[in-house]
C-alpha positions as CSV (number, residue, x, y, z in Angstrom):
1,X,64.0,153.0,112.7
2,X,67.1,152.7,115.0
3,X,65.1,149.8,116.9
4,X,64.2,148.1,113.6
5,X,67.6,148.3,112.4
6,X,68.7,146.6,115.8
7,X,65.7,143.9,115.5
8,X,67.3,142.8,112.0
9,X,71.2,143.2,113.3
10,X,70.1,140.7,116.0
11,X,68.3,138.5,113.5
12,X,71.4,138.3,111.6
13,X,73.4,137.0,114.3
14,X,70.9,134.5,115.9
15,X,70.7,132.7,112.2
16,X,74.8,133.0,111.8
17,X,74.9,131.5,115.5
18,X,72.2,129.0,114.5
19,X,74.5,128.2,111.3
20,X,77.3,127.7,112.8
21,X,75.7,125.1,115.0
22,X,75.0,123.1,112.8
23,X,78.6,122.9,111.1
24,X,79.8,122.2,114.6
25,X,77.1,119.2,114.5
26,X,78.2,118.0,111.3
27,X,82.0,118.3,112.1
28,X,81.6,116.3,115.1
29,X,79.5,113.6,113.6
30,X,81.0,109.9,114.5
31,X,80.8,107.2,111.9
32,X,80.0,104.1,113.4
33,X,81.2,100.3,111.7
34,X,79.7,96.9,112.7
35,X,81.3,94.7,113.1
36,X,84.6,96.1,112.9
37,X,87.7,94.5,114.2
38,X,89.3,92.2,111.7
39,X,88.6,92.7,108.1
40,X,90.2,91.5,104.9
41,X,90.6,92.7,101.2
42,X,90.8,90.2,98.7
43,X,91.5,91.4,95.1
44,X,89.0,91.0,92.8
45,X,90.8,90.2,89.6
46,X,94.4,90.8,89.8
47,X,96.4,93.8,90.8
48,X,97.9,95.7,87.9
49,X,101.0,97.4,88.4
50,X,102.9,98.7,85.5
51,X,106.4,100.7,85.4
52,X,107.9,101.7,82.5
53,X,110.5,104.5,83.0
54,X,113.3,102.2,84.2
55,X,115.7,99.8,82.5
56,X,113.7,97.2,82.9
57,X,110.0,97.5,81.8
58,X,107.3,96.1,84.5
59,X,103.6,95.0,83.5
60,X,102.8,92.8,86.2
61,X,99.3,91.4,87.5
62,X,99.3,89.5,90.8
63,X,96.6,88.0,93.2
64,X,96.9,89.9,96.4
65,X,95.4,89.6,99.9
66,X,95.6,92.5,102.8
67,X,94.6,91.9,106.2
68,X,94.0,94.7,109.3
69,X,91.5,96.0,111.4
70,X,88.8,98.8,111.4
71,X,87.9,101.2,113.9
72,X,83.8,100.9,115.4
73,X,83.8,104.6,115.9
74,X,85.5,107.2,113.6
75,X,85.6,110.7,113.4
76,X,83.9,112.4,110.6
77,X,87.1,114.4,109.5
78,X,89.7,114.4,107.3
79,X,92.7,112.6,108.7
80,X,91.0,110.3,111.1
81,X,92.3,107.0,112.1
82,X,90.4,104.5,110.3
83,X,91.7,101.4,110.9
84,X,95.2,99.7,110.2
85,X,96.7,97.0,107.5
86,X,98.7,94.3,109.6
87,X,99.7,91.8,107.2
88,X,99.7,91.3,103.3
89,X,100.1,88.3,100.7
90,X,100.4,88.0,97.1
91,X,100.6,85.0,94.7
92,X,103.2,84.4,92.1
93,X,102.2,87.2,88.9
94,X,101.0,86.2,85.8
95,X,104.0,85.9,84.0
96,X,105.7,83.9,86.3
97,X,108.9,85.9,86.4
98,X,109.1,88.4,89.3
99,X,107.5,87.5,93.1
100,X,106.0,91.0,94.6
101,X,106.4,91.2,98.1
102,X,104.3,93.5,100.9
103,X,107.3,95.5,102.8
104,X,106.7,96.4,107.0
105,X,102.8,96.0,106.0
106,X,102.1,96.5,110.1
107,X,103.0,100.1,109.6
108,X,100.4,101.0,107.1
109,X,97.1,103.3,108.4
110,X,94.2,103.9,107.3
111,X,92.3,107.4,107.9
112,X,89.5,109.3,106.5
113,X,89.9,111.7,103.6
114,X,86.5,112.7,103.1
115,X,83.0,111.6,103.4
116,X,79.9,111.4,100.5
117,X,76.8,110.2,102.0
118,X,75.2,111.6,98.9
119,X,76.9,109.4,96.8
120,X,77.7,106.8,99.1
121,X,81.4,106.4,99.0
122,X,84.0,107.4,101.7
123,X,87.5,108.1,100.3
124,X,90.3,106.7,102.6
125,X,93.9,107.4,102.5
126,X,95.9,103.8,103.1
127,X,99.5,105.1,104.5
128,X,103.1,103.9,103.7
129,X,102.4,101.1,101.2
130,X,105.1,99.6,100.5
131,X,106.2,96.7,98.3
132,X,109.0,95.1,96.2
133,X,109.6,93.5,93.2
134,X,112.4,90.8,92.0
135,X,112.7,90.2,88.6
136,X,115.9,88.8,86.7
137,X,117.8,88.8,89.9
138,X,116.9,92.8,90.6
139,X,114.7,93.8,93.4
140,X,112.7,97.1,93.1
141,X,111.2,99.2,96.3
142,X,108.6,101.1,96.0
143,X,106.5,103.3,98.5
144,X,103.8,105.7,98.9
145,X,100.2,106.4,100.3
146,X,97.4,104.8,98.1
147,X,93.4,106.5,97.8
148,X,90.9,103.7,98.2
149,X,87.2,104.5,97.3
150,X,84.9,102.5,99.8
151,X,81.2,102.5,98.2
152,X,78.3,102.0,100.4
153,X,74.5,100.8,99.0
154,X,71.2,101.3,101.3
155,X,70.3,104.6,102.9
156,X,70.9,104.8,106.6
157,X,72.4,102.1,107.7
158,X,74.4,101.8,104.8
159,X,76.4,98.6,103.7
160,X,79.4,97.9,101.9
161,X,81.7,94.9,100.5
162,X,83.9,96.5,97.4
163,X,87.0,99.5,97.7
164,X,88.3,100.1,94.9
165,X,91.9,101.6,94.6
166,X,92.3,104.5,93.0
167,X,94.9,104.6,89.9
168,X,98.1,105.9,91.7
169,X,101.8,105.9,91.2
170,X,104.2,105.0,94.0
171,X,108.5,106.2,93.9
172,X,111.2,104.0,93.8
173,X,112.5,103.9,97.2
174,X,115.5,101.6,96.5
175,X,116.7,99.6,93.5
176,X,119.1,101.3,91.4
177,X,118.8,103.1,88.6
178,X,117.9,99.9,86.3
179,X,114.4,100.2,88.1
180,X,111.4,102.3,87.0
181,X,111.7,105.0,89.1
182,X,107.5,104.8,89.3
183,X,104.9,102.3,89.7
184,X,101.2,102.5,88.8
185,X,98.9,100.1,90.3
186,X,94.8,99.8,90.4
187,X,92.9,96.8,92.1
188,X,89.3,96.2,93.5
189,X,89.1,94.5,96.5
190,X,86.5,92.7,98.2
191,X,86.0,93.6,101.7
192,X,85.1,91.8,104.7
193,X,81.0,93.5,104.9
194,X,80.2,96.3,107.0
195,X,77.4,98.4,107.9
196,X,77.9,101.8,108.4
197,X,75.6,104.1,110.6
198,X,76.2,108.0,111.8
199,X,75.5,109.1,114.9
């Protein structure tokens, strides 16, 4: 009885063990991008951005352009670098009465937040986005990180060409108080295709 007992007790720990392999196999997986290096997003559409808790009401819908570089290999794990936004443009808004400019754009990062094979999207975190607005001679700051959705199609290697920003609001970071003290923006860029491969 005592030896059977043993047998299972040893059982129990092999497949624990064996378990625990594996999660160390999946944490350490590497996702690999070709070709990586310089990438663009283009808007498709126009970046919305609406604020409405200041003095002066924004509703504002602009052309805008990003431009970085990705990573070839990245760590499967929240947090990990990704790549980085370098530069940024956007064209005169719809209503032709403000100008929204990109702010330090060479500081923003991109890392991982999570990863859904299943449903083919990987969530990333872009860092420190920062931008201003001028309208009737005021000029608003606003800051914060932004969640992009990156969707993949295909099944190993996958492919993808569209991230979507997530609805998100950003604080005032200067301005006065005749600014909304939030912005909310949404977008979907077009991205510069990539194939994407685990290993």
């Amino acid at each position: 009885m005592r030896r059977r007992a043993r047998l299972i007790l040893l059982a129990v720990v092999a497949a624990g063990t064996a378990l625990l392999g594996l999660a160390g196999t999946a944490a350490a997986a590497t996702l690999n991008l070709a070709p990586a290096g310089a990438v663009t997003l283009r808007s498709l559409g126009r970046f919305a951005l609406t604020g409405t808790s200041g003095f002066i009401d924004i509703t504002l819908n602009c052309n805008i352009s990003l431009t970085g570089t990705l990573d070839r290999a990245i760590a499967d794990a929240p947090g990990a670098q990704l790549g980085a936004i370098s530069g940024g443009t956007a064209d005169i808004c719809d209503n032709g009465s403000a100008d929204l400019l990109f702010t330090d754009p060479s500081t923003w990062r991109l890392t991982v937040q999570s990863v859904d094979l299943s449903n083919k999207q990987v969530t990333v975190l872009l860092h420190d986005f920062r931008f201003s607005y001028t309208i009737t001679g005021i000029t608003c700051l606003f800051e914060g990180d932004i969640p992009l959705a990156l969707s993949f199609s295909g099944a190993g290697p996958y492919t993808t060409g569209l991230a979507v920003a997530l609805t998100h609001s950003l604080d005032l970071a200067s301005g006065g108080f005749l600014c909304p003290t939030t912005a909310e923006g949404s977008v979907t860029f077009a991205v510069t295709p990539q194939t994407l491969t685990l290993s």
